[in-house]
C-alpha positions as CSV (number, residue, x, y, z in Angstrom):
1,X,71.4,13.2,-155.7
2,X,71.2,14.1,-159.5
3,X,68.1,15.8,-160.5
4,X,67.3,14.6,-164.4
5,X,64.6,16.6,-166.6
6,X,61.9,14.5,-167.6
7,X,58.8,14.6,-169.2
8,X,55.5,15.2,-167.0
9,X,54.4,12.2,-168.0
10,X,56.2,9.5,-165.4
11,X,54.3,12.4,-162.8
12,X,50.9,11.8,-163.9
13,X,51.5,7.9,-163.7
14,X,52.6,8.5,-160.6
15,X,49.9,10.9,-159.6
16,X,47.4,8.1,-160.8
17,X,49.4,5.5,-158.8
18,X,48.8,7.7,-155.2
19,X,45.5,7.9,-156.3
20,X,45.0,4.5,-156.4
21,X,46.7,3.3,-153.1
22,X,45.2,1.7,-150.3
23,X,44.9,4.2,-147.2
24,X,45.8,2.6,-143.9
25,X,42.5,0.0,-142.9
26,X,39.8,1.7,-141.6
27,X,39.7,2.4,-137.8
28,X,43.6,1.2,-137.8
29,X,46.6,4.2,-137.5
30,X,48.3,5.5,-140.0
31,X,51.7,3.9,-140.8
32,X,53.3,7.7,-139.9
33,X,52.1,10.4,-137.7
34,X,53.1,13.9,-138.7
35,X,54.3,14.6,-135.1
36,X,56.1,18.6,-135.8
37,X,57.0,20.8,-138.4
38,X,60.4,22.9,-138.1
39,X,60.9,25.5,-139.9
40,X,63.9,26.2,-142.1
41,X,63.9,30.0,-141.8
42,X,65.5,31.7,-145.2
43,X,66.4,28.4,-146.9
44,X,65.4,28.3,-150.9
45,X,66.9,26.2,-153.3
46,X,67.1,22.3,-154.0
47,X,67.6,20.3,-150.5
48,X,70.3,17.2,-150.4
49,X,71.1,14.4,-147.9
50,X,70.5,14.5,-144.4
51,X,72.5,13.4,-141.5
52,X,71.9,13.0,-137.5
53,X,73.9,13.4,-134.6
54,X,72.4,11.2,-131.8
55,X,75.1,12.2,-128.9
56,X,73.9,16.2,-129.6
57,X,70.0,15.4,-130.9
58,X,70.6,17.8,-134.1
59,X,69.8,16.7,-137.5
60,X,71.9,18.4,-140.4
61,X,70.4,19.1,-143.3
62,X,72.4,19.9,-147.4
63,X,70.9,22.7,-148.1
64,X,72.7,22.4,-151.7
65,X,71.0,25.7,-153.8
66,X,71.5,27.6,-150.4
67,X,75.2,27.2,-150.2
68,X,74.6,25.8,-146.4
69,X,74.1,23.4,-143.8
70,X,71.6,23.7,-141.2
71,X,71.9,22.2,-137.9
72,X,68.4,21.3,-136.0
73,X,67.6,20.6,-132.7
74,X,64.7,18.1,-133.0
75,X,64.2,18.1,-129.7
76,X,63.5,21.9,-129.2
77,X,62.3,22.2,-132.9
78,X,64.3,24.8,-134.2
79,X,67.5,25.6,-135.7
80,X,70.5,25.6,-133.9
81,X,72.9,26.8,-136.1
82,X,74.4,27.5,-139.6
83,X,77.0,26.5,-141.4
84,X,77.8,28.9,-144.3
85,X,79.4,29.9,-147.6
86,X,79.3,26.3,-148.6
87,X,79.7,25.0,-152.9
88,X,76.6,23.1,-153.3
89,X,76.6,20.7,-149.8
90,X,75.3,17.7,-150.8
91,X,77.0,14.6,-148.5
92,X,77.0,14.7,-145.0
93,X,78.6,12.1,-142.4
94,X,78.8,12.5,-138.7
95,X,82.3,11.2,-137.6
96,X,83.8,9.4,-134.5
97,X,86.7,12.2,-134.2
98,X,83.2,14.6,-133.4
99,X,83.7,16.1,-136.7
100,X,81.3,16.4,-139.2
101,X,82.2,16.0,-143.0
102,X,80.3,17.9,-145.9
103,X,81.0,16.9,-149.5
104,X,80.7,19.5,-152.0
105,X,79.4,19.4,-155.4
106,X,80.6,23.0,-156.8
107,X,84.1,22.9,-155.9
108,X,85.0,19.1,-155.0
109,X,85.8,19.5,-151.5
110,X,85.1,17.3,-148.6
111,X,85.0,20.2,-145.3
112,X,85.4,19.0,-141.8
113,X,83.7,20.9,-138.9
114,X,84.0,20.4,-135.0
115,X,80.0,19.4,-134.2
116,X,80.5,21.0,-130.9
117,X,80.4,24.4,-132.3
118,X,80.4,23.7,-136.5
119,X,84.4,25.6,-136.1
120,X,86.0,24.9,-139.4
121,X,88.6,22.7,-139.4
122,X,90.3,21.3,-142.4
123,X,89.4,21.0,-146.3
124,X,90.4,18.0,-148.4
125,X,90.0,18.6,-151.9
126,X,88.9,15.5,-153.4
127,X,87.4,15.6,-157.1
128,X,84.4,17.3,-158.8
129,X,80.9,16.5,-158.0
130,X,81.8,15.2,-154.4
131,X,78.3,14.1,-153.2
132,X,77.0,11.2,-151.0
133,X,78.9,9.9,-147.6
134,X,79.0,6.9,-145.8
135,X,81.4,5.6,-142.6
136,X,82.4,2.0,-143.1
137,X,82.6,-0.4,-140.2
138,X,86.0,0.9,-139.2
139,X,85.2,4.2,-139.1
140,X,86.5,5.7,-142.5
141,X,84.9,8.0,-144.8
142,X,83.6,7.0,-148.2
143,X,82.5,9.4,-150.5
144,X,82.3,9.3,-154.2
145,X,82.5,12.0,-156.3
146,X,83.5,12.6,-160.1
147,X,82.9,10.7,-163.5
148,X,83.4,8.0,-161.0
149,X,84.8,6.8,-157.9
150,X,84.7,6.3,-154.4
151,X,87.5,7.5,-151.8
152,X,87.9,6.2,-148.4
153,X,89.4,8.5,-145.9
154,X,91.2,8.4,-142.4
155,X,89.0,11.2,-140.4
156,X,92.0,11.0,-138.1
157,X,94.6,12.2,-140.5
158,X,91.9,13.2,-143.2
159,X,94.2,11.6,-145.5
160,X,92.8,9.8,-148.6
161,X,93.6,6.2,-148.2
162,X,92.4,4.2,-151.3
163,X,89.9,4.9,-154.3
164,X,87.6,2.6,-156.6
165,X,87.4,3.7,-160.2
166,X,83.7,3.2,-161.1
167,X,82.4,3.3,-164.6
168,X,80.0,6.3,-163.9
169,X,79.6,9.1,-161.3
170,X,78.3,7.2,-158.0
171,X,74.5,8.0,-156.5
172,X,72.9,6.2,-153.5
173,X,75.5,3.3,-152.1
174,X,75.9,1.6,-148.8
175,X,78.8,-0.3,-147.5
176,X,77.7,-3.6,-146.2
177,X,80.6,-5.8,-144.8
178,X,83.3,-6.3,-147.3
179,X,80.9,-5.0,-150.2
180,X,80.2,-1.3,-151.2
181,X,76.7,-1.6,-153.2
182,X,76.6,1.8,-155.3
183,X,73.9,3.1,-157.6
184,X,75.3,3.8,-161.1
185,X,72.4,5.2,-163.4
186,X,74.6,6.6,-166.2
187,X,76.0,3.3,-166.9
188,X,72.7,1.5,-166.4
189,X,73.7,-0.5,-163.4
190,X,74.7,-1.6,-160.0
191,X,77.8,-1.6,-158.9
192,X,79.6,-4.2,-156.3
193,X,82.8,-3.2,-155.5
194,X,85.2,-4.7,-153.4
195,X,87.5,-2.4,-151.0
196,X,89.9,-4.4,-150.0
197,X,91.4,-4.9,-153.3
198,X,90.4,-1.6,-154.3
199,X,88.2,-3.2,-157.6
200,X,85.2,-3.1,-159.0
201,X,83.8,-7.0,-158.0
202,X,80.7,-6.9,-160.2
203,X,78.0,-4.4,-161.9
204,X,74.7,-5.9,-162.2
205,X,72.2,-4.6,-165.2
206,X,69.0,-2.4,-164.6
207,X,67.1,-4.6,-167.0
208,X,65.5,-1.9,-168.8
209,X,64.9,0.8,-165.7
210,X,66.5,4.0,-165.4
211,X,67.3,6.3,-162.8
212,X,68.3,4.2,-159.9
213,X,69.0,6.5,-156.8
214,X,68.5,5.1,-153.6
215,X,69.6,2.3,-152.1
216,X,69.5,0.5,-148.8
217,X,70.4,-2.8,-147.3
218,X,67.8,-4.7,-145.2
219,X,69.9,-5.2,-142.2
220,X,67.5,-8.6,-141.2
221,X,67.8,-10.9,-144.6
222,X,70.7,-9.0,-146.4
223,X,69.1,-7.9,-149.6
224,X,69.7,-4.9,-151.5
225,X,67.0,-2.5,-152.5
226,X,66.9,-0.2,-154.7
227,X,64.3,2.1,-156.1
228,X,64.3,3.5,-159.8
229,X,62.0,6.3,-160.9
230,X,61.1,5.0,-164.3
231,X,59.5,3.1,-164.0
232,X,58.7,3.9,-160.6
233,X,59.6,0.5,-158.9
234,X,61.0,-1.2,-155.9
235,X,63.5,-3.6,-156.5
236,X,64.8,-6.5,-154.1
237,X,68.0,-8.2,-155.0
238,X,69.9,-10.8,-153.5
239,X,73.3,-9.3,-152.2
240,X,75.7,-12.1,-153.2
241,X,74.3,-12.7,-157.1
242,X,72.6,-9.7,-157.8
243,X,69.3,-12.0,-158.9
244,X,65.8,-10.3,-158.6
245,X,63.9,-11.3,-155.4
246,X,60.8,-8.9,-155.8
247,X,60.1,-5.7,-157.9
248,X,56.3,-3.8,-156.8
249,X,55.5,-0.7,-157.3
250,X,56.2,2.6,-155.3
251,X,55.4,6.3,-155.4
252,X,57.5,9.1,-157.8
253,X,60.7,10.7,-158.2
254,X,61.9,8.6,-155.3
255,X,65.0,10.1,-153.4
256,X,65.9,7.9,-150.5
257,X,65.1,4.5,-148.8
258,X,65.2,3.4,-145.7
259,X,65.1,0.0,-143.4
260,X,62.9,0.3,-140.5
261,X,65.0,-1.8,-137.5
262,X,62.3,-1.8,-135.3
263,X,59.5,-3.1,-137.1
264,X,59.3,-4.4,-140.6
265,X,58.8,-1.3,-142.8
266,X,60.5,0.0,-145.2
267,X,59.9,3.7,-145.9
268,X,60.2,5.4,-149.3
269,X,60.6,9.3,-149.7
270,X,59.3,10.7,-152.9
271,X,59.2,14.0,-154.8
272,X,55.6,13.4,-155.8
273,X,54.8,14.4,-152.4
274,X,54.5,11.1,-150.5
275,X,56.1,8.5,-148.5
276,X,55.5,5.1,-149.3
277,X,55.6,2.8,-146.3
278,X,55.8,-1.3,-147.2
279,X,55.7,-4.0,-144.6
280,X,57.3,-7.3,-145.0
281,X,55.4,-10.2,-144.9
282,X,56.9,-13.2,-144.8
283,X,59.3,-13.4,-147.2
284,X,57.6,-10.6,-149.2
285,X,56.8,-6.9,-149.1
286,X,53.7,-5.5,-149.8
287,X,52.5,-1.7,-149.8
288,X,51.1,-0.5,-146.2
289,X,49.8,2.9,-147.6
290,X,51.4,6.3,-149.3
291,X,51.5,8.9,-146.9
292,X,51.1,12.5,-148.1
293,X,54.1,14.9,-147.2
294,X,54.3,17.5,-149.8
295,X,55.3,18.1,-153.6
296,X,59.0,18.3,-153.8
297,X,59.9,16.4,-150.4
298,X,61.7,13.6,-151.5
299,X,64.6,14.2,-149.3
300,X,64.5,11.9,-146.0
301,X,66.4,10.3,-143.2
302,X,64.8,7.6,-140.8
303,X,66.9,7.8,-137.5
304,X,67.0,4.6,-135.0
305,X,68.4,6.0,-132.5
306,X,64.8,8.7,-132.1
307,X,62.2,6.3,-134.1
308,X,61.8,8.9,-136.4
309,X,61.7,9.7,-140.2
310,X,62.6,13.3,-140.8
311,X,61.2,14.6,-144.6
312,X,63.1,17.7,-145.7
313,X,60.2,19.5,-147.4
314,X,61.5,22.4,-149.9
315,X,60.8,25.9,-150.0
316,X,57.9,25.6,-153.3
317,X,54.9,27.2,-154.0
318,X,55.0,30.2,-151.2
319,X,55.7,27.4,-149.0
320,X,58.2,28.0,-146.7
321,X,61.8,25.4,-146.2
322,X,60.8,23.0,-143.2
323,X,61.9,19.3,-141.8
324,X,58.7,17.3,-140.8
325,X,59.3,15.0,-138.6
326,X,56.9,11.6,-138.6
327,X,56.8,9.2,-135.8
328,X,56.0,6.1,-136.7
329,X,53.1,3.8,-135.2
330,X,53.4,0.8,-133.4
């Protein structure tokens, strides 16, 4: 995801806001227990999405400044391989073909490797910028990529099928049913767009927020969240009009959001160094507690399949690259 400058001063709000969060109730566990730390041995740079593979238990990880793609084995705790000589990784998707698919920023390629053995198998060129990844319900790629668009693609034949012009280059999105719900900061919105017809359905308005990156779908009520980082807010929206359900408070520099199936959480990664876990109550969400990670680690992925959230922290501060890996309490 796009990294803008700013001024320090959204930071120290945010620093004050951490400050001022409940911690967990006394004598009660905390929301996320830091469970292991795996190293990233010799990875520096800026860290991008994060993808699992639940049939091999390894967890890849965009290592965009490092030109590679790390492939961990949670299970033993180390890395199990590298995949090299990469142009700024930053998507990832595991496919049904056994493939996985890196998007990448520098030269606008989508690369497919065999996960058995990360063997190179085909590049597509696609369009500058190619970033985030999703698999649709029938098993096609989405990516978007450029000033502006998203591109579904047949793993099988790797064969561009259809694009959606979008008014701006595409951040955080989710496909949900017949709707692709896609983060669009540079024009100041959301965007709904249909796939079917190949259109843009509807873009609904920040309201005055900027820098909307990730988004997520709660797979229980059907709303669309979506976190900005200035102000640093949470937003819920109703998936068929777009109209605000909630908007609270969360932690800074927010980088990715996810649903919690099993219970209801919701978990927010932020580069200010925390993880902001909210619980649903009733119809509402309110903050559980912020849970510390590290400055910088904003990149996450929360994986059903394990019950785990897995925090990419960056190499900063004579602190080496590592994934920490948080189990959640009951």
């Amino acid at each position: 995801m796009a990294k803008p400058a700013v001024s320090l001063l959204p930071w120290l709000a945010a620093a004050a806001l951490a400050a001022c969060a409940p911690p967990a109730a006394s004598g009660a566990p905390a929301p996320l227990v830091l469970e292991r730390t795996i190293p990233l041995p010799g990875v520096t740079g800026r860290i991008d999405h994060l993808a699992f593979d639940p049939a091999r238990g390894r967890l890849f990880v965009a290592e965009l400044g490092n030109g590679t793609v790390e492939a961990v084995d949670v299970a033993a705790g180390k890395v199990a391989g590298r995949i090299g000589g990469l142009s700024e990784p930053q998507g990832l998707a595991v496919l049904s073909t056994g493939e996985l698919a890196v998007a990448n920023g520098g030269d606008g390629a989508v690369r497919f490797f065999r996960l058995a053995d990360l063997a190179p198998l085909a590049r597509l060129p696609l369009g500058p910028d190619a970033d985030d990844e999703r698999v649709d319900a029938a098993g096609h790629l989405v990516v978007g990529y450029g000033a502006g668009a998203l591109a579904t693609i047949d793993p099988a034949s790797r064969r561009v099928l259809s694009t959606i012009a979008l008014p701006a280059h595409p951040e955080g999105f989710q496909v949900a049913g017949p709707r692709a719900y896609v983060n669009l900061p540079d024009a100041g919105g959301i965007g709904v767009a249909d796939p079917a017809s190949g259109k843009l359905a509807a873009t609904w308005p920040n309201r005055g927020r900027r820098w909307n990156f990730p988004l997520a779908v709660d797979p229980q009520s059907g709303a669309v969240a979506v976190v900005y980082r200035l102000p640093a807010r949470l937003v819920l929206l109703d998936a068929a009009s777009g109209a605000e359900l909630q908007a609270l408070p969360t932690c800074g520099d927010a980088d990715d959001l996810f649903f919690d199936p099993h219970r209801p959480r919701l978990y927010v990664s932020c580069g200010d160094g925390h993880v902001d876990v909210l619980v649903r109550q009733g119809s509402r969400w309110t903050r559980l507690a912020l849970v510390a990670t590290g400055p910088g680690a904003r990149t996450s992925l929360y994986e059903a399949s394990t019950d785990r959230l897995y925090v990419a922290a960056r190499a900063q501060g004579g602190r080496a690259a590592a994934i920490l890996v948080y189990r959640p309490s009951s």
